[in-house]
MOPAC internal coordinates of N, CA, C and O (Angstrom, degrees):
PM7 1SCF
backbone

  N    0.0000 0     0.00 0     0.00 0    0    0    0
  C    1.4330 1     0.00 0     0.00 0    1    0    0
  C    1.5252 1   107.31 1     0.00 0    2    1    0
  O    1.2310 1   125.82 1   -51.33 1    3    2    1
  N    1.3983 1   106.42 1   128.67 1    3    2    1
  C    1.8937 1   100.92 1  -172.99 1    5    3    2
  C    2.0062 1    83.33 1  -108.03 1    6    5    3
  O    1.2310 1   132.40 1   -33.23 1    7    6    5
  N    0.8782 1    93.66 1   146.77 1    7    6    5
  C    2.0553 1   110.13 1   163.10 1    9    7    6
  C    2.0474 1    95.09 1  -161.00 1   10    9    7
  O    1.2310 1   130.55 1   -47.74 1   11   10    9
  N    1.9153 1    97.26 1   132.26 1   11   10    9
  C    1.3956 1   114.41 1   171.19 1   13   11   10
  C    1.6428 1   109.04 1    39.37 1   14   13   11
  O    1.2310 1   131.68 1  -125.86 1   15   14   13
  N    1.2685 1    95.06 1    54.14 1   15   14   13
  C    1.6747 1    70.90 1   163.23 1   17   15   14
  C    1.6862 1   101.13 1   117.00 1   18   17   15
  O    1.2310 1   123.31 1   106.62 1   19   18   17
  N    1.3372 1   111.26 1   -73.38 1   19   18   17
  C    1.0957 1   131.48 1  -150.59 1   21   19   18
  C    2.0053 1   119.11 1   -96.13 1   22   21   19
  O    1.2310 1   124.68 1   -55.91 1   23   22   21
  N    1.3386 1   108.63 1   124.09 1   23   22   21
  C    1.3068 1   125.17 1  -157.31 1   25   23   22
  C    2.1137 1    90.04 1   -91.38 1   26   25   23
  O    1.2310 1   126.19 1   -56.76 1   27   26   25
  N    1.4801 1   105.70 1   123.24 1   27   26   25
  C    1.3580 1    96.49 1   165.92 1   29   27   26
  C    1.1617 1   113.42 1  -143.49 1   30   29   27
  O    1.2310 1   123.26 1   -37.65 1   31   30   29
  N    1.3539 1   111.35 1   142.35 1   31   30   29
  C    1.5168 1   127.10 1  -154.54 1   33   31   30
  C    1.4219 1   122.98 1  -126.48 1   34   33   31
  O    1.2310 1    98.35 1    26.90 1   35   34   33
  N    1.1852 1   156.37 1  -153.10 1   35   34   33
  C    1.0219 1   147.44 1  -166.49 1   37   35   34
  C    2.1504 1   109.86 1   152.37 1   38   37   35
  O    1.2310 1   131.08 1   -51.36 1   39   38   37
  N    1.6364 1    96.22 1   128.64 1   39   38   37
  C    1.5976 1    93.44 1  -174.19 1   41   39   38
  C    1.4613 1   110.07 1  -158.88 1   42   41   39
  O    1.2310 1   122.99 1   -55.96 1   43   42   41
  N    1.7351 1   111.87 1   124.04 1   43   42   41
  C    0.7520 1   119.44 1  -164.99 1   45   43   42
  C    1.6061 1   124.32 1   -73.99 1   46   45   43
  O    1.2310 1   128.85 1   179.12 1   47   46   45
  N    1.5584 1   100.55 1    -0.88 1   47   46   45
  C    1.2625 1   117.15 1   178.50 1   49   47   46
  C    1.8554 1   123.49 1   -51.59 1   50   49   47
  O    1.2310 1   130.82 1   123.20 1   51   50   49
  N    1.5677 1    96.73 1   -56.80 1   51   50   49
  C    2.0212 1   116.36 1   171.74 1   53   51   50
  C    1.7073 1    99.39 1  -118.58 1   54   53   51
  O    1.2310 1   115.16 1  -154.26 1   55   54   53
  N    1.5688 1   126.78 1    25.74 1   55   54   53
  C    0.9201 1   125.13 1   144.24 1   57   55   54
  C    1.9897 1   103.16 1    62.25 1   58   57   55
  O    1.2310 1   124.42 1  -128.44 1   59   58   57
  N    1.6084 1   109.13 1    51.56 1   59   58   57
  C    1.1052 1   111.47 1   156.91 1   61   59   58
  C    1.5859 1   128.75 1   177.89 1   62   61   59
  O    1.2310 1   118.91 1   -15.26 1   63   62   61
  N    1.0092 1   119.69 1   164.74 1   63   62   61
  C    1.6735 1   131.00 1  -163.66 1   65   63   62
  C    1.5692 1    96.27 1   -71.73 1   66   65   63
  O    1.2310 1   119.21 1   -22.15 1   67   66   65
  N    1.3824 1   119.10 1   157.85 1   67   66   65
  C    1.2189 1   138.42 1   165.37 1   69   67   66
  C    1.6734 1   119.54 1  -139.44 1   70   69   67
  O    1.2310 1   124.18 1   -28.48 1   71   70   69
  N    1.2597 1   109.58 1   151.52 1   71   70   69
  C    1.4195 1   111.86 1   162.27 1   73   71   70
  C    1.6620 1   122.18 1  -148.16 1   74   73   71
  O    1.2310 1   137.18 1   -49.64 1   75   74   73
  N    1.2506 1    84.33 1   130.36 1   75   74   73
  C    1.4293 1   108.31 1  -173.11 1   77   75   74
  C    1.4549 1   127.42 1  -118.76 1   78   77   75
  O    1.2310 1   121.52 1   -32.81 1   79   78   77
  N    1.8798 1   114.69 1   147.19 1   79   78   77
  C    1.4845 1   111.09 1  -168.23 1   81   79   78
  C    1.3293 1    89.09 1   -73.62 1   82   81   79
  O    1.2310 1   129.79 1   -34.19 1   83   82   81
  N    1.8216 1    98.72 1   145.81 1   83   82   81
  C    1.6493 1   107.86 1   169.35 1   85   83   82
  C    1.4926 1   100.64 1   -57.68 1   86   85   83
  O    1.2310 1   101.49 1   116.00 1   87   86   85
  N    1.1354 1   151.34 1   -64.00 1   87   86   85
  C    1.2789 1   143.03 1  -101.04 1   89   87   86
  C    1.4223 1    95.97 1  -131.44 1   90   89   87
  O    1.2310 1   113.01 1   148.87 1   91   90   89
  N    1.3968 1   130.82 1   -31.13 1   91   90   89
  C    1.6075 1   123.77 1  -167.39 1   93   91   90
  C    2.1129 1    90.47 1  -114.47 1   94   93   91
  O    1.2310 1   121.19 1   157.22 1   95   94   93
  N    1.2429 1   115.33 1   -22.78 1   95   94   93
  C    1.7351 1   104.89 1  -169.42 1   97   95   94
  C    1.3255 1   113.17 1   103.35 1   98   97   95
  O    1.2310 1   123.03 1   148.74 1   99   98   97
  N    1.5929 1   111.80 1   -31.26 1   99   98   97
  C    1.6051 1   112.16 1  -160.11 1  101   99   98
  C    1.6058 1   100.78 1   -57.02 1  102  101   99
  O    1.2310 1   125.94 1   -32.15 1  103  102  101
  N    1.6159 1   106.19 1   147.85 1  103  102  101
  C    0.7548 1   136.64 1   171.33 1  105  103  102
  C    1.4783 1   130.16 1   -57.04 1  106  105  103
  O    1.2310 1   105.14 1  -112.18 1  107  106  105
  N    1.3813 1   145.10 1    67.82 1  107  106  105
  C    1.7466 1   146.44 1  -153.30 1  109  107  106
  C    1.8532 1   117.81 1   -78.62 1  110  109  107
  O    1.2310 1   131.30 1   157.18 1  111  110  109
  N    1.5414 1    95.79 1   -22.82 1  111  110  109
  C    1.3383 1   112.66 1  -176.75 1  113  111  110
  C    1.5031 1   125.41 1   170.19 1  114  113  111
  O    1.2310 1   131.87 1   -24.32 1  115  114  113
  N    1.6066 1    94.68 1   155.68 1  115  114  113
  C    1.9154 1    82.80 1   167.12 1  117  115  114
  C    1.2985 1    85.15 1  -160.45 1  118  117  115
  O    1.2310 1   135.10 1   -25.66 1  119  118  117
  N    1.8015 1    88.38 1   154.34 1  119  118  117
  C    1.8109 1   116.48 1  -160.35 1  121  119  118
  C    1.1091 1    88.28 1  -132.96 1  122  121  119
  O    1.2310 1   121.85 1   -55.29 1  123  122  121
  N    2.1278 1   114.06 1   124.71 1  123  122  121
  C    1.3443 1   120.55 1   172.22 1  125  123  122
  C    1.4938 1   113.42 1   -91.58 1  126  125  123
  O    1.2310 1   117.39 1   -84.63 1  127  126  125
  N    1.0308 1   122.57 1    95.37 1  127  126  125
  C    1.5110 1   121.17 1   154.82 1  129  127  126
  C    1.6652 1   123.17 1     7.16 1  130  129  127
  O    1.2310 1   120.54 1   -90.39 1  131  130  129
  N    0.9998 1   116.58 1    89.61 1  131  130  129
  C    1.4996 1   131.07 1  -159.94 1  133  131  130
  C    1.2683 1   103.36 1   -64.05 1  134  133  131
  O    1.2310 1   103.91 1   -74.30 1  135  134  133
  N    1.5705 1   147.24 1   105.70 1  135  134  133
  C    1.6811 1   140.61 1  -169.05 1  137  135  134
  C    1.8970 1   106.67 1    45.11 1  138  137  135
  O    1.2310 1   135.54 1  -104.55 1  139  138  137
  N    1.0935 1    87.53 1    75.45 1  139  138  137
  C    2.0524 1    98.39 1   171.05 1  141  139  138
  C    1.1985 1    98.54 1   -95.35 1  142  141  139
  O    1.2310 1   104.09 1   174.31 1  143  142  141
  N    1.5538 1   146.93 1    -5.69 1  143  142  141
  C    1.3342 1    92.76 1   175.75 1  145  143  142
  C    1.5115 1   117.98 1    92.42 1  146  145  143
  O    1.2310 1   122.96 1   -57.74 1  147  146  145
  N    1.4476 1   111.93 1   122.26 1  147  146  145
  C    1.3622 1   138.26 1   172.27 1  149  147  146
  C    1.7606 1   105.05 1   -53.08 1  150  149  147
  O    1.2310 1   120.46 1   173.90 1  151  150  149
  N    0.8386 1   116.72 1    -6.10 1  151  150  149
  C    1.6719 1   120.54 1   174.59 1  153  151  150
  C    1.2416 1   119.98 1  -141.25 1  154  153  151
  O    1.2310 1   127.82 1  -144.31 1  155  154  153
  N    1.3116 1   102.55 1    35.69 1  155  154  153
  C    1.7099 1   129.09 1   158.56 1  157  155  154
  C    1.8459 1    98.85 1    49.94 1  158  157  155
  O    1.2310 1   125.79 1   -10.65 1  159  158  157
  N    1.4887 1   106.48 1   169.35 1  159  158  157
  C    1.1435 1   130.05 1  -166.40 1  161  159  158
  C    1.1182 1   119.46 1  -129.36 1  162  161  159
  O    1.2310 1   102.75 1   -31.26 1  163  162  161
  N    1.2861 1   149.23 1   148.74 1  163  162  161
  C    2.0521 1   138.40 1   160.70 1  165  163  162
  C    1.6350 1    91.29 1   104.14 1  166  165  163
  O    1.2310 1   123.20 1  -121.03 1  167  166  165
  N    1.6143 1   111.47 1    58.97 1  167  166  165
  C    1.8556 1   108.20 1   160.64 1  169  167  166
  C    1.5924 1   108.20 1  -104.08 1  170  169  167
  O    1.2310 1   126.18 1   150.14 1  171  170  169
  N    1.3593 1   105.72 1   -29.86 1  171  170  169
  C    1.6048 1   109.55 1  -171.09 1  173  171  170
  C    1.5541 1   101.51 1   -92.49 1  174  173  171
  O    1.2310 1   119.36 1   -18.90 1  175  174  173
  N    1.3980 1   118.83 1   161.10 1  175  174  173
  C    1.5424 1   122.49 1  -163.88 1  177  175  174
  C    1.3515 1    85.17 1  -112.55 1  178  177  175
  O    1.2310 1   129.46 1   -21.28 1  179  178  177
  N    1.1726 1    99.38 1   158.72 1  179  178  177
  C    1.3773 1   118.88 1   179.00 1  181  179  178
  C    1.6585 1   133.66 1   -80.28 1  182  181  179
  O    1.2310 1   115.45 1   -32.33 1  183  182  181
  N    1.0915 1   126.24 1   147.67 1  183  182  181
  C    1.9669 1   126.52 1  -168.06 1  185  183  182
  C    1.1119 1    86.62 1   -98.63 1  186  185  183
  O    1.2310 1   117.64 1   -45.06 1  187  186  185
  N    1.5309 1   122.09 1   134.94 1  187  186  185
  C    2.1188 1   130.80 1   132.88 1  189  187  186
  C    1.5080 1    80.81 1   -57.88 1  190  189  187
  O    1.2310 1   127.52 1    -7.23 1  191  190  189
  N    1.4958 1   103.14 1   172.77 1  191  190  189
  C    1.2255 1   147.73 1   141.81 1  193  191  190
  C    1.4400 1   139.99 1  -177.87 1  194  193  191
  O    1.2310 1   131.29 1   -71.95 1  195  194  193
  N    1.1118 1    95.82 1   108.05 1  195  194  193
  C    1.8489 1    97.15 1  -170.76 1  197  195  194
  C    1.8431 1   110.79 1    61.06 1  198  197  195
  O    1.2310 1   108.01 1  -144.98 1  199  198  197
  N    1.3346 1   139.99 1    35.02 1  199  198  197
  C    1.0727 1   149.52 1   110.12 1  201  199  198
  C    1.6564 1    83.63 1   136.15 1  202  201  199
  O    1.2310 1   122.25 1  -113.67 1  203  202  201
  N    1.4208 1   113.29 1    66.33 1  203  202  201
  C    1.4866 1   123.50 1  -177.79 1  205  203  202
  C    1.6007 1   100.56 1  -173.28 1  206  205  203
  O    1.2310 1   137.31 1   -42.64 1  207  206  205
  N    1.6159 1    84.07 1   137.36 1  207  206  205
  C    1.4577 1    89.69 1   174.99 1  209  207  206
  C    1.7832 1   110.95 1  -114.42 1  210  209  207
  O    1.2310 1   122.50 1   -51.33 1  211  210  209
  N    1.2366 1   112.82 1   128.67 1  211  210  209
  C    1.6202 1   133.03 1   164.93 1  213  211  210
  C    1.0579 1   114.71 1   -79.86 1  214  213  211
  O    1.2310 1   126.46 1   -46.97 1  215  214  213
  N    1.4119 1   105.18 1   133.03 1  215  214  213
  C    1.5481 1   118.66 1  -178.38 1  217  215  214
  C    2.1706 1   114.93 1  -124.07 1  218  217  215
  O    1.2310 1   117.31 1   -92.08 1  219  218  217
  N    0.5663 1   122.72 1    87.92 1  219  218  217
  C    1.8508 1   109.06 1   177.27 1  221  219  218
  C    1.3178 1   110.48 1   -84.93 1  222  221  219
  O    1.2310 1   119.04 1   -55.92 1  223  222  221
  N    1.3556 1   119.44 1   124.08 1  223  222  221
  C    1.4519 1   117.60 1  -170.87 1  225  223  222
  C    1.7879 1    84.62 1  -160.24 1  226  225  223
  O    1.2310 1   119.81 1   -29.18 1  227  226  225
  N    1.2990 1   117.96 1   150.82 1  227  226  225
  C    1.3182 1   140.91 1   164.04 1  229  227  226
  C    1.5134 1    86.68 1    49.16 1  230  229  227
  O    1.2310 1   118.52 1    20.55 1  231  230  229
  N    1.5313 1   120.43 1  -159.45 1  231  230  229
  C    1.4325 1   111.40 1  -155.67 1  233  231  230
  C    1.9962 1   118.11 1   -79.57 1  234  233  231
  O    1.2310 1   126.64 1  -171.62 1  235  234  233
  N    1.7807 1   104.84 1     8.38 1  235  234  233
  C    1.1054 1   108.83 1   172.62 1  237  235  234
  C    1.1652 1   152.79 1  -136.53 1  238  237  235
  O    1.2310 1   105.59 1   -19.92 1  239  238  237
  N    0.8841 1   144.31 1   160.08 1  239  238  237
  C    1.6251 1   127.92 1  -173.29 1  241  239  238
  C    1.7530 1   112.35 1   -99.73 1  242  241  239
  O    1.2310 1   123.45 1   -47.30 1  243  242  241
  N    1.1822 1   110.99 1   132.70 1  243  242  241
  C    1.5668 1   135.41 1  -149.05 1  245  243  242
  C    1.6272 1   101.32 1  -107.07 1  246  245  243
  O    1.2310 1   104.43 1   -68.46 1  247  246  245
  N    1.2305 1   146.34 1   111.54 1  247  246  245
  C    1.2284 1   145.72 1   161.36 1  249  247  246
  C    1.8688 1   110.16 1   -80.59 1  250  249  247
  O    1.2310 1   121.55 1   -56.39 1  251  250  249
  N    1.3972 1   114.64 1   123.61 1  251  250  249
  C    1.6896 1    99.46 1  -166.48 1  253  251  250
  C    1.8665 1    90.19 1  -143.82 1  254  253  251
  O    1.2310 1   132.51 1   -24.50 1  255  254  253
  N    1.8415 1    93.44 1   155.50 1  255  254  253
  C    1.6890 1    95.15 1  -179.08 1  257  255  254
  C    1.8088 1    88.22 1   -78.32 1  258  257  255
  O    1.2310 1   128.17 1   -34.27 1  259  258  257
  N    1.1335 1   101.88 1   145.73 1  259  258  257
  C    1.4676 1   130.27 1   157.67 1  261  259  258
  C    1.3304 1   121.29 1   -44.04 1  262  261  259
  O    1.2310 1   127.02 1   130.32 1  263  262  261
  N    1.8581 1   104.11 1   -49.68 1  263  262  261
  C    0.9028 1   103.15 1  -168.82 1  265  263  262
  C    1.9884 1   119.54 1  -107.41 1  266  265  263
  O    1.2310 1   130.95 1  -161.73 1  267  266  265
  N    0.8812 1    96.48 1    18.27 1  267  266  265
  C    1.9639 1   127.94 1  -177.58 1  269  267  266
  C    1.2641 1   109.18 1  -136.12 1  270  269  267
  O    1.2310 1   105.35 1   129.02 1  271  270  269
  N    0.8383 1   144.74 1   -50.98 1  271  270  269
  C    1.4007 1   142.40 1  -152.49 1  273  271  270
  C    1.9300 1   103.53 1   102.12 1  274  273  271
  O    1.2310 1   115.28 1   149.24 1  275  274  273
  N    1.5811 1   126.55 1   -30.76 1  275  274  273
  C    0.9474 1   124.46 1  -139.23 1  277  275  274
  C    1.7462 1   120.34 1   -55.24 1  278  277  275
  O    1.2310 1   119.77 1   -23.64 1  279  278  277
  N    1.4746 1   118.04 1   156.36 1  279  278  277
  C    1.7070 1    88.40 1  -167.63 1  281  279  278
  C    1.6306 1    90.08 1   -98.25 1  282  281  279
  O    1.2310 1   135.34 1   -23.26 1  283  282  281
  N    1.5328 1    87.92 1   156.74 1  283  282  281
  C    1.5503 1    91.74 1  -172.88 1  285  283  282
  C    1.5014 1    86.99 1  -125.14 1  286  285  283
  O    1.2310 1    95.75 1   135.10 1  287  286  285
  N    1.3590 1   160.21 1   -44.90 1  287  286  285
  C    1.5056 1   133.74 1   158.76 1  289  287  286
  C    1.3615 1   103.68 1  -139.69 1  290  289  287
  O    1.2310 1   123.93 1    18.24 1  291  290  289
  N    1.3455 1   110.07 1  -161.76 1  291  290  289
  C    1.7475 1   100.98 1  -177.74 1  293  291  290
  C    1.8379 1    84.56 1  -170.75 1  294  293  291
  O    1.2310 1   120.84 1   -31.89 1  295  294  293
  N    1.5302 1   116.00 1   148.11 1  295  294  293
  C    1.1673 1   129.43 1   175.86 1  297  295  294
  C    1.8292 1   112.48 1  -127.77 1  298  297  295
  O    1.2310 1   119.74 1   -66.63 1  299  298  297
  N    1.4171 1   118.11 1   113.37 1  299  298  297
  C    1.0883 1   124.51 1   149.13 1  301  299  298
  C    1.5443 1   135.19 1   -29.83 1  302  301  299
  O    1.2310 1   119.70 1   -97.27 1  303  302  301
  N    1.5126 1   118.18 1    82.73 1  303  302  301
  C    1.4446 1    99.17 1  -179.60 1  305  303  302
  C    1.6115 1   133.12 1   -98.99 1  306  305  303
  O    1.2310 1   136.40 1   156.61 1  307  306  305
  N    1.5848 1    85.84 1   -23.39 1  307  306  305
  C    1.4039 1   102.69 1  -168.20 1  309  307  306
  C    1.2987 1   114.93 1   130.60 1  310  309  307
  O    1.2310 1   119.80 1   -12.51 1  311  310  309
  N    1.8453 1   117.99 1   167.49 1  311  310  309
  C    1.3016 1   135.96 1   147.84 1  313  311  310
  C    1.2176 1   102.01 1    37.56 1  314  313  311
  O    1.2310 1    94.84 1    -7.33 1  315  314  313
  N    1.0859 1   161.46 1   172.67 1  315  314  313
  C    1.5144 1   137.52 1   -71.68 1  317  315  314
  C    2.0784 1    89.86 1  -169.68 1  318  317  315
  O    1.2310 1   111.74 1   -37.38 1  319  318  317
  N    1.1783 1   133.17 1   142.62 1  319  318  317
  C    1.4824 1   127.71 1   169.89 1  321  319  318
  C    1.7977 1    93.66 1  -103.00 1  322  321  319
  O    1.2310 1   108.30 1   -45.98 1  323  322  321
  N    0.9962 1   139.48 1   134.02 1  323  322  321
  C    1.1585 1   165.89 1   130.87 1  325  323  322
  C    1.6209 1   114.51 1   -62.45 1  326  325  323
  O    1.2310 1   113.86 1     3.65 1  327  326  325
  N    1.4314 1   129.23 1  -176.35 1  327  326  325
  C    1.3165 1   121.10 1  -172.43 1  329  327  326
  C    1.8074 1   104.15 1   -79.71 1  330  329  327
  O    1.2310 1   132.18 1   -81.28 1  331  330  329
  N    1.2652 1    94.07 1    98.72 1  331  330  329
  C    1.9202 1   104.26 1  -177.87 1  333  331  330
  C    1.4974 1    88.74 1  -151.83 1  334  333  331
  O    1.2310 1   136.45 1   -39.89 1  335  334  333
  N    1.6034 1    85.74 1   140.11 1  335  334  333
  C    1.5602 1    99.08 1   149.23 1  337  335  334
  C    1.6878 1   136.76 1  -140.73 1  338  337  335
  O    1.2310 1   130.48 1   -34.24 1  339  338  337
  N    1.3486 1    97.39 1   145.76 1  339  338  337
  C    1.3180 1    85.55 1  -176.32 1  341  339  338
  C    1.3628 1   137.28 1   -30.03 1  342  341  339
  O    1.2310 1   115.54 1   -68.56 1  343  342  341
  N    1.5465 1   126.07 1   111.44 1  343  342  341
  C    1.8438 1   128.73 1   161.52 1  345  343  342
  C    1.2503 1   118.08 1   -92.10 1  346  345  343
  O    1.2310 1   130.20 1   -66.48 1  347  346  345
  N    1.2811 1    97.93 1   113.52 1  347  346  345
  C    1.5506 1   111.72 1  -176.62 1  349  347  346
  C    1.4026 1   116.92 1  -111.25 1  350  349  347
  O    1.2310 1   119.54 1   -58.80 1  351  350  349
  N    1.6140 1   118.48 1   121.20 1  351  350  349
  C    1.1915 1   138.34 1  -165.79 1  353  351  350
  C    1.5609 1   116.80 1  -135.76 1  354  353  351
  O    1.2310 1   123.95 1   -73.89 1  355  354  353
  N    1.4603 1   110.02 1   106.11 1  355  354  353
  C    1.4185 1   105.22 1  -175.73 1  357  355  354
  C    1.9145 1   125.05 1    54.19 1  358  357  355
  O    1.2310 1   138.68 1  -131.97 1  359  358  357
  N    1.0197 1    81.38 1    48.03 1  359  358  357
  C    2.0637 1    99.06 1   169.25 1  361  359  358
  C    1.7975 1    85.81 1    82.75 1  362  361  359
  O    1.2310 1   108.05 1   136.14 1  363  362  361
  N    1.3817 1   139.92 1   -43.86 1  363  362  361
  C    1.8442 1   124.98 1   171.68 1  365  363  362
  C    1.0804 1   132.56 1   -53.14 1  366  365  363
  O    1.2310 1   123.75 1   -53.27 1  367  366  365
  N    1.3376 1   110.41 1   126.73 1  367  366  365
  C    1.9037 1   113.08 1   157.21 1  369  367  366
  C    1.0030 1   137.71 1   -81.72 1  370  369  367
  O    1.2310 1   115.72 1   -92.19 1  371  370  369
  N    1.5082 1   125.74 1    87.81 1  371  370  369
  C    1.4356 1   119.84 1  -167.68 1  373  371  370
  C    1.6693 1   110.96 1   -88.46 1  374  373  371
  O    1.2310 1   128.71 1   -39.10 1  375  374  373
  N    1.4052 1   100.83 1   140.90 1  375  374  373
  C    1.3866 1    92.18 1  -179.56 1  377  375  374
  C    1.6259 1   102.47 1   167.98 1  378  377  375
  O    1.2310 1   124.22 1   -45.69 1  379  378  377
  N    1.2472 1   109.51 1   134.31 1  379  378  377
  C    1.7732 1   134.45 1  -161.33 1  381  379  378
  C    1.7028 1   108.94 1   -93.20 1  382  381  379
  O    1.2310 1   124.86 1   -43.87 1  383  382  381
  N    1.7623 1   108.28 1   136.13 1  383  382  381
  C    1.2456 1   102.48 1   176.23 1  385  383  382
  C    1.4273 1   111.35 1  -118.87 1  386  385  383
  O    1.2310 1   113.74 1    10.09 1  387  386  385
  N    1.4588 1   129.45 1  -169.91 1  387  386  385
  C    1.4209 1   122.31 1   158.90 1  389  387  386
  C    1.5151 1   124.70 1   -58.41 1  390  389  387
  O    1.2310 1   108.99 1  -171.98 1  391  390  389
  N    1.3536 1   138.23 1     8.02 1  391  390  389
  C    1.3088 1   147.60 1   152.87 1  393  391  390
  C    1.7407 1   112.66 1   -66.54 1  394  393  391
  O    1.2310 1   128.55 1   166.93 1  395  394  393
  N    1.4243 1   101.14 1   -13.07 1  395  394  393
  C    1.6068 1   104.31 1  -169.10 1  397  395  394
  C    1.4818 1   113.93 1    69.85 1  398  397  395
  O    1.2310 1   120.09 1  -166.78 1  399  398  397
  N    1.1201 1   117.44 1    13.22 1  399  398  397
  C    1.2476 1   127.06 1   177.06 1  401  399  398
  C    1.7175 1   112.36 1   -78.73 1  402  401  399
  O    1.2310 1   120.51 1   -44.05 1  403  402  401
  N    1.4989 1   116.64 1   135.95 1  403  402  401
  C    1.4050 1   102.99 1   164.87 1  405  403  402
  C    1.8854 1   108.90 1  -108.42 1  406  405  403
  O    1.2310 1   122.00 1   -72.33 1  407  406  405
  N    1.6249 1   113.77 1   107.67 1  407  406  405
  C    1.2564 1   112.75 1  -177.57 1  409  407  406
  C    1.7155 1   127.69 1   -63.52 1  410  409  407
  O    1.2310 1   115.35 1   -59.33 1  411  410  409
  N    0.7714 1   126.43 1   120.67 1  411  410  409
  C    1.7617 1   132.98 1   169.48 1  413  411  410
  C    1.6089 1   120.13 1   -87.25 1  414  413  411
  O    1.2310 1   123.17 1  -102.66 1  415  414  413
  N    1.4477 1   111.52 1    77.34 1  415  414  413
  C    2.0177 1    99.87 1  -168.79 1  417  415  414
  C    1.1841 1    84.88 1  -111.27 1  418  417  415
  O    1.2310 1   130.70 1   -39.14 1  419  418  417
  N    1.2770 1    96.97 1   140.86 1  419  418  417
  C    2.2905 1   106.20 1   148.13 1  421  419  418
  C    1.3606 1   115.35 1   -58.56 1  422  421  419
  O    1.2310 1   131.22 1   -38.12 1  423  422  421
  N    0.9835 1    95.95 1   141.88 1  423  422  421
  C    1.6282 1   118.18 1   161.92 1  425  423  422
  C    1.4745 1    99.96 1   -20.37 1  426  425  423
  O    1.2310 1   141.99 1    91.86 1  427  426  425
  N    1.2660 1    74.91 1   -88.14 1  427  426  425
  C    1.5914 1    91.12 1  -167.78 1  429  427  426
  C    1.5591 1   132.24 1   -44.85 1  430  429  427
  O    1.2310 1   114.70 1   171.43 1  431  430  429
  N    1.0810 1   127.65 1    -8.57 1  431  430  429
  C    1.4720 1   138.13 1   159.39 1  433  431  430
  C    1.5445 1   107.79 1   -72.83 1  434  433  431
  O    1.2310 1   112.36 1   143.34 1  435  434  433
  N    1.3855 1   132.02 1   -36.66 1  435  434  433
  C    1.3650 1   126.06 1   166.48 1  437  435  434
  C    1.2476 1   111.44 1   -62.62 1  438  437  435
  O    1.2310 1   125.38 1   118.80 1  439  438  437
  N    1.3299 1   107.27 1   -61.20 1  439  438  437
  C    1.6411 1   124.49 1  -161.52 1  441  439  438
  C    1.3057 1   116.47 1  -117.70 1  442  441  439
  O    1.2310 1   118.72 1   -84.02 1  443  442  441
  N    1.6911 1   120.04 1    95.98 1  443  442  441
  C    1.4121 1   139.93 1  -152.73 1  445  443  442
  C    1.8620 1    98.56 1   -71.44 1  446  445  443
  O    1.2310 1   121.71 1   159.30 1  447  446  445
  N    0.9675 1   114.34 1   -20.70 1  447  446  445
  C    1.6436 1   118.87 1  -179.96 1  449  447  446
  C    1.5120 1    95.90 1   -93.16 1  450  449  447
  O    1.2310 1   106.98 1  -109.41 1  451  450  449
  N    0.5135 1   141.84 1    70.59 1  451  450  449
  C    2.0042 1   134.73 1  -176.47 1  453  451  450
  C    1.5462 1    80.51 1  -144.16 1  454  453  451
  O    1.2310 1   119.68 1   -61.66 1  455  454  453
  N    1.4954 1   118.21 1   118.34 1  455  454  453
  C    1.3107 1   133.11 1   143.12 1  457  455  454
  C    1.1139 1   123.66 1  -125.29 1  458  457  455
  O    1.2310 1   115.98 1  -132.54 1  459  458  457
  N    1.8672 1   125.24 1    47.46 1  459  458  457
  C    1.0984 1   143.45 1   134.40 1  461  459  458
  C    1.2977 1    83.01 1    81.81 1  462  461  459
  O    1.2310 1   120.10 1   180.00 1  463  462  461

């Protein structure tokens, strides 16, 4: 996922997100996947939204600064994220796990600063 500038990535290989300048490569950060799991974490790319970046990886979805990595909340959903990423529409996260489930959360249950 590229937003302003900035290239962000994610690999299930060492089980974590990266961000990188589009244009020079340099390196801005990297966020280790907090309990990933024997079958690694970081396949789905990551959502901006409203000056936050979303992450769904292993059974949850991750609210993180853009510009740190820092975590700013995280929501328990369940069953497993596969290569999906969060769609966010009007303060919701839509987005499907290995339960076959398609999840519907607010914002705001990930990300405790979200005032829509």
């Amino acid at each position: 996922m590229i937003h302003d500038g900035v290239v962000y990535v994610g690999t299930p290989v060492n089980s974590v997100y990266q961000a990188r300048n589009l244009k020079t490569g340099k390196l801005l950060w990297t966020w280790h996947v907090p309990d990933a799991g024997p079958a690694g974490a970081g396949r789905g790319p990551a959502t901006y939204y409203k000056g936050t970046l979303y992450v769904s990886t292993g059974p949850y979805v991750y609210a993180l600064n853009p510009k740190t990595s820092a975590l700013i909340g995280k929501h328990y959903v369940g069953g497993r994220f596969g290569i999906v990423n969060p769609t966010i529409v009007g303060g919701t996260i839509y987005l499907g796990n290995s339960w076959d489930w398609i999840n519907a959360i607010p914002v705001s249950e990930v990300n405790p600063n979200y005032r829509g």
